[in-house]
N, C-alpha and C positions, 0 to 999 in steps of 0.2 A: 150370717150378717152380724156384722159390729155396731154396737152404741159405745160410743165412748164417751164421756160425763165430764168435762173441764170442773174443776173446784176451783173458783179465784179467792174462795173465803182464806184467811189464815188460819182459821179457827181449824181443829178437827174435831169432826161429827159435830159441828154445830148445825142449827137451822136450814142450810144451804146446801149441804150434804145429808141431811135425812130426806129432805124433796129430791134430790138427785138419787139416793138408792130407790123412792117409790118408785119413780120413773122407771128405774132398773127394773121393776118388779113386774111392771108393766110389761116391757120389753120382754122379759124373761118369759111370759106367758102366748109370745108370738116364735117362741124358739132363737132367740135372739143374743146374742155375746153382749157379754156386757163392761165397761172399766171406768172403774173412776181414774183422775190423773188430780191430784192436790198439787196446783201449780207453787203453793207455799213451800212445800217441801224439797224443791227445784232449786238449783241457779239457773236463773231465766235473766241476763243484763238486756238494759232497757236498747234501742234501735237508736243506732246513731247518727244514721241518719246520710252513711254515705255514697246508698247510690247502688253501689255494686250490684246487687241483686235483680237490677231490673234488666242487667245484659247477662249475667252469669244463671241465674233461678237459681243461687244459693247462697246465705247469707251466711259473711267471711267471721262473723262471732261463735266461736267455739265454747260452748254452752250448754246446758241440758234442754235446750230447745234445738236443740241437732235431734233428741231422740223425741222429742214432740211434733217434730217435723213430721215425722215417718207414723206416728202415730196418727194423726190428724188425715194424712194421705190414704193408711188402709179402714178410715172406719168408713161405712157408708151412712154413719149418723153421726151428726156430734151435739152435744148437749152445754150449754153456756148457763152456769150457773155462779150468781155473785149475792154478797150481800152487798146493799148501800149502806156506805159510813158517811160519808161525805156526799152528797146529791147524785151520785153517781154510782157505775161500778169502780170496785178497789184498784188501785194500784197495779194489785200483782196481773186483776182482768186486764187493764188499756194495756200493758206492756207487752203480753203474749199479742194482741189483737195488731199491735205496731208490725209486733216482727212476725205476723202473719204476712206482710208486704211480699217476702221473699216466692210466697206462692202465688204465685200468678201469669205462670207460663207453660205453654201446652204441656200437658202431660205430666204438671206438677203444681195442683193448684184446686182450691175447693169446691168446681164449679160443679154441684148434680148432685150434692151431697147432701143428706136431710137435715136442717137445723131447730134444735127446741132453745127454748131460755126459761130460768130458772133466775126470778129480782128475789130476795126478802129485804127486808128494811123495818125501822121502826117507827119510819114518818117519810117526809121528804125525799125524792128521787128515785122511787119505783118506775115511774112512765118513762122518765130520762134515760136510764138503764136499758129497759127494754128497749126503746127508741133506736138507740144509738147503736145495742146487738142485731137488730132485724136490718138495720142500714148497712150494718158489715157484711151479715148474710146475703141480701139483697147486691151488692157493689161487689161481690166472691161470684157472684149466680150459685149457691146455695139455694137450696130450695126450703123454704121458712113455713115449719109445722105451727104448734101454738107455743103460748107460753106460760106460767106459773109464776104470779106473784104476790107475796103474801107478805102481811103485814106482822112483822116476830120482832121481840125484842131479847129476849131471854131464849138461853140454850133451851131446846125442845118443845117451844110455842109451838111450833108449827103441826104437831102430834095431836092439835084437839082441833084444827083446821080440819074435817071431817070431808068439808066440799073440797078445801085446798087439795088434801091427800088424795081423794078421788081423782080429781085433776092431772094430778103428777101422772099419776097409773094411765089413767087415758092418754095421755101426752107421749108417755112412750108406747104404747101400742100403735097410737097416728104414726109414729114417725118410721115405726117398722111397714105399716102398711103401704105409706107412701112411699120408702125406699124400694118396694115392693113391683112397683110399677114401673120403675128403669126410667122416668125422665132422662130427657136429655135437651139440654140446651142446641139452640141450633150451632154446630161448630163455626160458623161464619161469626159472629159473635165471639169475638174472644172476650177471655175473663175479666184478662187486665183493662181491656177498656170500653165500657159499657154506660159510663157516666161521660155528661159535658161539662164544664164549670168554665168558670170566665179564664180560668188558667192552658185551658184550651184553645189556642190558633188555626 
């Protein structure tokens, strides 16, 4: 079984990626694969928004999110972990989360896959963060474990968060247990469309 760990922080080994390895540890103690992916270290260009993908299932940007694609597709867990700078998650997080768009057609798409989340922050837009990841989860059919969010400001706060770090560790053991169970969305239900909004006819 794969966990795979998204980092949208820039930083390395900061706050956001020490909760992402407990996690791991976690994981690791259910016999579990484990990968971080530092989407900072990527070229990941932003979605442009033209469409293509929802007749082809594959988005025409030639990118290092061609090989995130394939990653994303073999784990049966994946882990969303960001800091908040700005009331939300960064940057480098909404622009993967965009050009997730591309998945969302049989047989290539994140429906039944276990999701955790991973906020820190040092005030302001922890709930928004998490909010906004469990909607994408949820609107994917993802299947949404818990989450992890801690209030850090300085590189290595998070290391005297004793409950936090416990948490991380719990969180990936959930998410191995749950992927454990073979969920399955009912295929009648497809992925791409599972929500109504007024943009709907």
């Amino acid at each position: 079984m794969k966990i795979l760990g998204l980092s949208f922080s820039p930083r390395e080994h900061g706050n956001t990626e020490l909760l992402l390895e407990k996690i791991f540890e976690g994981a690791r103690q259910l016999s579990a694969d484990t990968e971080l992916y530092r989407v900072a270290d990527k070229n990941i260009n932003p979605c442009d928004g033209c469409g293509s993908c929802f007749k082809t299932g594959e988005c025409h940007i030639q990118d290092d999110m061609q090989e995130l694609y394939e990653k994303l597709l073999q784990a049966e867990g994946i882990v969303f972990g960001t800091p908040v700078y700005f009331y939300n998650m960064t940057a480098q997080g909404k622009t993967v989360i965009d050009r997730t768009i591309a998945l969302g057609h049989a047989g290539r798409n994140l429906a039944n896959k276990v999701g955790g989340i991973v906020v820190v922050g040092g005030s302001l837009g922890l709930v928004d963060a998490v909010k906004d990841l469990y909607f994408f989860m949820v609107t994917r059919q993802m299947l949404p474990a818990s989450f992890v969010a801690a209030y850090a400001s300085n590189q290595g706060d998070v290391n005297r968060l004793e409950k936090g770090m416990k948490a991380a560790a719990d969180l990936g053991m959930q998410m191995v247990r749950i992927a454990e169970k073979k969920f399955k969305y009912p295929e009648e239900f497809k992925a791409s469309h599972i929500g109504y909004g007024t943009h709907t006819w």
